[in-house]
C-alpha positions in Angstrom: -28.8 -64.2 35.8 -32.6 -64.0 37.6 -32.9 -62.4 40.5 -33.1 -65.5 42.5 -29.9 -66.9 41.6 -28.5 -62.6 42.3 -30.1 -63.6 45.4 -28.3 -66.4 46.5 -25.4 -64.8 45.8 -25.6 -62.1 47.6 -26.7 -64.6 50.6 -23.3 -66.5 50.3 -21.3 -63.4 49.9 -22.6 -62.2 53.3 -21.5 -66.1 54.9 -18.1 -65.8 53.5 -15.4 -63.9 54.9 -14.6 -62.5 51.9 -14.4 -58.5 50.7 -17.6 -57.8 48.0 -14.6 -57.4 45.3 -13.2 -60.6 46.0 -16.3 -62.6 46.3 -17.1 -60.9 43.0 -13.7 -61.5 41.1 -13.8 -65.5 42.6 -17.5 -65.8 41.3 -16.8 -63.6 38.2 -19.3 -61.1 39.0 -20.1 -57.9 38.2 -19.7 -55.3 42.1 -21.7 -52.6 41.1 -24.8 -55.5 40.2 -24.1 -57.0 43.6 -23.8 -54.4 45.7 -27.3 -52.8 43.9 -28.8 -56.6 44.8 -27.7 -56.6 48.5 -29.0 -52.8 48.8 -32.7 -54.2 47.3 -32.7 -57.0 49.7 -32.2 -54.8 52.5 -35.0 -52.4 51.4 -37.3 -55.2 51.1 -37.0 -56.7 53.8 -38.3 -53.3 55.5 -41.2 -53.2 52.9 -44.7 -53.5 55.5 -45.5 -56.8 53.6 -42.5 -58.3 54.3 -42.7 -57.7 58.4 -43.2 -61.0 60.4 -46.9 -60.9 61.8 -45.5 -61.9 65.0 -43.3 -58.7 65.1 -46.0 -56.6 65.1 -48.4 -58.2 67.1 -45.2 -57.5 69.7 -45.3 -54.1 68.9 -48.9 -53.5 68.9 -48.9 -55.3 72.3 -46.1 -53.1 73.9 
């Protein structure tokens, strides 16, 4: 699986109402690979890069 399609699915486990171990049994899945996927989303989403420039023209501004 690419990381794209990893990607996805950690986007439609986080819609669902399910627990990570359920989505991951339902979807036959392996946790440990998601839960590692949902941590690297999180961390790059923080990456400098990856900030909106409108979000920091609001913080330069304040």
């Amino acid at each position: 699986m690419n990381q794209q399609q990893w990607k996805s699915h950690v986007r439609a486990y986080e819609k669902s109402s399910q627990s990570k171990r359920a989505y991951t049994r339902k979807h036959n899945l392996n946790y440990s690979q998601l839960l590692y996927c949902q941590c690297v989303e999180d961390y790059e989403a923080l990456l400098p890069w990856n900030i909106q420039l409108e979000k920091v023209g609001m913080a330069a501004a304040a």
